[in-house]
N, C-alpha and C positions, 0 to 999 in steps of 0.2 A: 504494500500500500504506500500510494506517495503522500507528500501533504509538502503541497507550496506556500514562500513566504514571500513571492515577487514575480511579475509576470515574464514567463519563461520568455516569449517570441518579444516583448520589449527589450528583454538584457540580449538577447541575441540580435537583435536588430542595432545593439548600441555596443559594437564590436571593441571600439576604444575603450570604453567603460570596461566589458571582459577581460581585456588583454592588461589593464594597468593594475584593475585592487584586485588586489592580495584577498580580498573575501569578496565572492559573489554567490550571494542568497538565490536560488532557483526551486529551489524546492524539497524539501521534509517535514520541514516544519515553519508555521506562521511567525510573523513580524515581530520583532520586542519594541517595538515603537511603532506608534502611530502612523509615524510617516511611513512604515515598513509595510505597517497593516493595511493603507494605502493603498500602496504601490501593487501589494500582494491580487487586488482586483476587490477589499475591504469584505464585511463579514458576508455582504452575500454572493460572495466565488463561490462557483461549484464545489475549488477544490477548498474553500478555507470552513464550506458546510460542514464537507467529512471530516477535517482534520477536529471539528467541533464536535462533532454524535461520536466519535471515535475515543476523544477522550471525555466524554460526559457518558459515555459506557462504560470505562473505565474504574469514573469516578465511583459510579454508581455499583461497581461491585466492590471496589476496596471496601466502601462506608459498607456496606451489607455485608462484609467480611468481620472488618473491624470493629461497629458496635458491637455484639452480640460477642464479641472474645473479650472486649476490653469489659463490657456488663457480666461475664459469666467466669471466663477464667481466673483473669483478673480482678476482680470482685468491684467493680465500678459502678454496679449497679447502672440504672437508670442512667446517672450523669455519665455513661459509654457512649450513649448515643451524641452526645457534645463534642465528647474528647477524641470520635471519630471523624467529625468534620473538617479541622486543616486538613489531612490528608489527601480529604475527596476535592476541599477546596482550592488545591495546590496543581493537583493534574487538570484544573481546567485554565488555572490562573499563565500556566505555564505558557499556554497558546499567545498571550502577549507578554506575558515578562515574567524570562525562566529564572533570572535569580532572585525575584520575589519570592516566587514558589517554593523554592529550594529553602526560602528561610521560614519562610508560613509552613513546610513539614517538621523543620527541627523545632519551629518554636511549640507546635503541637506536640512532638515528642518530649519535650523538658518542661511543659505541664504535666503530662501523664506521667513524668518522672517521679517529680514530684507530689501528684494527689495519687498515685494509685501504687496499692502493695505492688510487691514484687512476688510472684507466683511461680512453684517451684517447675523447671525444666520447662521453663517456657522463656523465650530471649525477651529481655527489657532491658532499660528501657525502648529498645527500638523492637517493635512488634513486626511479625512479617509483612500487613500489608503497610506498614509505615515504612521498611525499606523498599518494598514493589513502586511506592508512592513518589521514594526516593529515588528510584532506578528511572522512573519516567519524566521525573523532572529535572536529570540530570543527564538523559539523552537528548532533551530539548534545548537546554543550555549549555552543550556542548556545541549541536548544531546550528542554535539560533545567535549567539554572541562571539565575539571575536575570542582569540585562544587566550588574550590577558584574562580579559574580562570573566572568563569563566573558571577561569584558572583561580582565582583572585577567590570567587565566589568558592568555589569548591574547598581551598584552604581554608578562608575562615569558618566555613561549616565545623570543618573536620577539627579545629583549633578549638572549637566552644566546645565539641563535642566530650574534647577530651578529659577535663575538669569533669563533665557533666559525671560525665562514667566515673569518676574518682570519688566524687560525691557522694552517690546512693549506691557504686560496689566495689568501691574502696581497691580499682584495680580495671585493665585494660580486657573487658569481657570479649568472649569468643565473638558473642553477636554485634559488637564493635568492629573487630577485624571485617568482619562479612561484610558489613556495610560501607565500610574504607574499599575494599574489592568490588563491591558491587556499585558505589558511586563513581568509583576509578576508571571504570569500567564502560561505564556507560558513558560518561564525559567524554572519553576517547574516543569510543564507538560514534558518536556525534559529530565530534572534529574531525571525523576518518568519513564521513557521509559526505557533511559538508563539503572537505577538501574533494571528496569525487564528484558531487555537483556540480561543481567550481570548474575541474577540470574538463568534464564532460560540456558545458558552458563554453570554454576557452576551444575546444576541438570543434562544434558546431559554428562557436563566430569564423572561425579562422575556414572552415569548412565554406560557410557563405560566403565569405570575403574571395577564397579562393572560384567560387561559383561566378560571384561578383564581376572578379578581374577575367573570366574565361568571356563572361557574357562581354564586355565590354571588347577584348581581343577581337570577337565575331562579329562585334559592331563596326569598328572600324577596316575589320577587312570589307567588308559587306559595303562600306562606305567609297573606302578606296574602288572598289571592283565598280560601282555606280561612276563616278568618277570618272574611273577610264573608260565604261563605253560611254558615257556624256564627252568625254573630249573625241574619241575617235569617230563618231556617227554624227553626233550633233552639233557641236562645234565643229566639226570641218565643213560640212550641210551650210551649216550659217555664214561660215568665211567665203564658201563659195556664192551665196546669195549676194553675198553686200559688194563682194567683187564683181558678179554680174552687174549688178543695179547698178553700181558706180562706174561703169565703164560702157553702159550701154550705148548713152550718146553717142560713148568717141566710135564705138564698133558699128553701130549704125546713122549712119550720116541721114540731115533731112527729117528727122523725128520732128512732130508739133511738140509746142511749146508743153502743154498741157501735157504730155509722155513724157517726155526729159522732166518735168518737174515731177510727173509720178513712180520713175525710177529714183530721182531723188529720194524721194520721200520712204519708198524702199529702201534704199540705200543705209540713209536714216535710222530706219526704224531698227535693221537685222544689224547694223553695229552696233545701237544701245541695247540690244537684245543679247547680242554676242559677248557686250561690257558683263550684263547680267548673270551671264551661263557662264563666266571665270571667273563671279567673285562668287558662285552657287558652287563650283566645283573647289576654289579656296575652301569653301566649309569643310564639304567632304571628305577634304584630305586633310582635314584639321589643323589647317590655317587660319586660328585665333587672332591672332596680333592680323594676318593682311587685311582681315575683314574688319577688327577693331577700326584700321587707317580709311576703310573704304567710304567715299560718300556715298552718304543716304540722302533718297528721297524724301521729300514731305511736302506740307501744303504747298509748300510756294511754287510745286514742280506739277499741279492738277491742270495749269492750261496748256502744257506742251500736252499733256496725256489726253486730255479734249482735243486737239488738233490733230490729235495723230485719229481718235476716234469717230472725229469729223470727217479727215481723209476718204476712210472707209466707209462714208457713205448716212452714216448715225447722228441726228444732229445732236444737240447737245445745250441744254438751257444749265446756269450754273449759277446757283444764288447761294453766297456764302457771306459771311459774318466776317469781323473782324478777327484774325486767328495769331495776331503778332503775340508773341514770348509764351508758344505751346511748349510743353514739354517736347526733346525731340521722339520720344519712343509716341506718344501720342498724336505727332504731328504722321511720324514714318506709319503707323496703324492706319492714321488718317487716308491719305495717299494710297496705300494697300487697298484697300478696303472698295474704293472707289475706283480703283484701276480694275480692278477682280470684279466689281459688278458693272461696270463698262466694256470688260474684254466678256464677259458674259450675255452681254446685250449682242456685241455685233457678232459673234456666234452662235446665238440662238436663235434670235428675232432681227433679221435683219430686215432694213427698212423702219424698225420704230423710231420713236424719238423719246431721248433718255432727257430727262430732268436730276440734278443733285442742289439738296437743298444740305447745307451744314449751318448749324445755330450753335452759338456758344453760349451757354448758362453760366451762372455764378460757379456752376460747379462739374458741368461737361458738357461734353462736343457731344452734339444731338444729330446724328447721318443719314438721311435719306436719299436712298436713289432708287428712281422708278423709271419703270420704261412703257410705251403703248405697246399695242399684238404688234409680232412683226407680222410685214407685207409678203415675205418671200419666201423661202421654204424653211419651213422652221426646223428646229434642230438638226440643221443640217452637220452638225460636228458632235461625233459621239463627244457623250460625257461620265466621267468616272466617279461626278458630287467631291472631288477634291477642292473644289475652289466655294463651297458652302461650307464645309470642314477649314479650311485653313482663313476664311476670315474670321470662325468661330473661333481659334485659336488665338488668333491675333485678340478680339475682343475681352477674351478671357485671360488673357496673360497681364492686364491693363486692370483688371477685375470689372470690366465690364461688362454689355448684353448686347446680343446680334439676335433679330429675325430673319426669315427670308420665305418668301412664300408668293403664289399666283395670287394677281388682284381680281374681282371681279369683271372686269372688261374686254379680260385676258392678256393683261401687262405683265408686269411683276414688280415685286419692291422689295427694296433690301434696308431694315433698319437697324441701326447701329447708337448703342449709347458708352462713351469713352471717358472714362473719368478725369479732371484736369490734371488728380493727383495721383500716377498709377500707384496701382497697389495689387498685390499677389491675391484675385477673388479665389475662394472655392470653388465657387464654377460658374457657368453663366448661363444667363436663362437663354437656350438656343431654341426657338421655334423655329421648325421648318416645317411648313403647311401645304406639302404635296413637292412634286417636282423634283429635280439631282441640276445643280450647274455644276 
């Protein structure tokens, strides 16, 4: 049977904490302090229920052991039924604090020392269920307090006890020894649990940790391998576009104006896109510091991202608020947010006309962008719902809220509420009311 005095999967999850103290409580016995008891999951853990009926079983046969020996053999009469209660109240007192208990048994035993005869061939003053009583509160305070502290306790026990026996039998009795052996005994047997606890504690964190470090290992390779087919297939894809585009005029002579200026704009677009796709593949190969140095986007970069969405045919109405001195992570979300539901617009519903409305409150960026039905063939570009997931992320990373859902008319609208002061939310309230972008 176990009986835990702190919660295993927390001390295991808190690998540092394993690996430095010298004691870590996991489980045989409950807390000697509150905090402990606490920690342990407090009186109503499953496991701190049993370690409670277990020893309140206990209790419960010493005392119906010991009145009736101390009233009958010992001639106690009546007042047995008293002078058996430290005992039973010690195996329960143990559960939060074993060297109380340990002294609430002796100090009941050197009452009965003293009120009650001595009876022949029977051990006194320590009666057998007052050493059983001894023995359980002395394997609890072995394994529930540090090796001083019980050591400390254990001594001075054994130190009162010794006068006591010189008192009333005038000399070091057999059932003295026993009890010296069997407190001895149990202490150890306590500190020998414990210490396996402990250590079993220390193999499990290091076991996770070692898990930890494998899963991580697979991440970055997994990482790098993304990486290189994004440089080999799609970055070179994109190098060769932006060279096409940018070299069309001179390869074909006689182009309208209105051609040369829409390879431009081509041109344009799959270089800032190809900027994009090497500071994406920086990440991957976990390039921290290149991507620290790299500029970001934000509000102030929303009308290049309208003209490029203009380009393609989308028009684009844009009512914003005063956005000077945003935070930048709220400004870079901002930007995100509306690039993802305008590049959603003119691959879904081409032909509509997108609206972004951004309001600044006392206390956050209010984001709305809607679109009417597109005219032309709709959904013409599969969709994976990755770009309704990662603005949701973005939103949430800020402790913010995203919706996204079909309007009545059959438009869509995507809303967005950004706090001015991020903060790490819980989660975020994400409706999505039909539909995958």
């Amino acid at each position: 049977m176990r009986f835990l005095t702190s919660n295993d999967q927390a001390e295991r999850r808190s690998a540092t904490r394993l690996l430095s103290r010298a004691r870590v409580v996991t489980g045989a016995f409950p807390a000697t302090s509150p905090n402990d008891t606490a920690r342990s999951g407090g009186a109503g853990h499953p496991r701190a229920r049993i370690t409670f009926g277990v020893l309140i079983t206990i209790a419960v046969i010493l005392y119906a052991v010991q009145a009736p020996v101390l009233g009958a053999a010992y001639g106690a009469g009546a007042f047995g039924m008293l002078l058996a209660l430290p005992g039973s109240i010690a195996v329960v007192l143990a559960r939060t604090n074993a060297p109380a208990a340990v002294g609430l048994v002796l100090a009941g035993t050197i009452v009965i020392a003293l009120t009650v005869h001595r009876a022949e061939s029977l051990p006194f003053p320590w009666t057998v269920p007052a050493m059983l009583a001894m023995f359980v509160c002395c394997l609890i305070l072995g394994y529930a307090v540090d090796l001083r502290q019980a050591s400390l306790t254990w001594g001075v026990t054994l130190a009162i006890t010794v006068p006591l026996e010189f008192v009333r039998m005038g000399r070091l009795t057999d059932p003295w020894y026993v009890l010296v052996s069997v407190g001895t005994c149990a202490v150890l047997l306590g500190i020998g649990i414990r210490m396996l606890r402990a250590s079993e504690a220390r193999a499990d964190a290091q076991a996770e940790i070692g898990a930890q470090e494998r899963e991580r290992r697979e991440i970055l390779e997994e990482k790098a391998k993304m990486a290189r087919e994004l440089h080999d297939v799609v970055a070179h894809h994109m190098s060769v576009i932006t060279v096409q585009a940018a070299s069309a005029e001179y390869r074909h002579a006689g182009l309208p104006a209105d051609v040369r200026d829409e390879f431009r704009a081509i041109s344009e677009q799959s270089r800032s896109s190809l900027a994009e796709l090497r500071r994406i593949l920086g990440v991957l190969r976990g390039d921290d510091a290149a991507l620290a140095l790299a500029p970001q986007p934000g509000v102030g970069d929303l009308p290049r991202v309208i003209e490029h969405v203009e380009r393609a045919g989308t028009p684009v109405e844009l009512v914003v608020a005063d956005l000077d001195g945003l935070a930048e992570s709220v400004s870079i979300a901002t930007y995100r947010i509306v690039q993802e539901s305008l590049s959603n617009v003119v691959r879904h519903a081409p032909g509509a006309r997108a609206r972004i409305v951004i309001d600044r409150t006392p206390s956050a960026i209010e984001l709305t962008v809607t679109n009417t039905a597109g005219q032309g063939i709709i959904d013409a570009f599969p969709s994976g719902g990755h770009g309704i997931r990662g603005m949701k992320e973005r939103a949430l990373a800020l402790g913010g809220t995203l919706s996204a859902g079909p309007r009545a008319d059959g438009g869509f609208v995507v809303s967005a509420w950004l706090p001015l002061q991020p903060m790490s939310g819980e989660r975020a309230d994400v409706e999505y009311a039909g539909g995958r972008r």
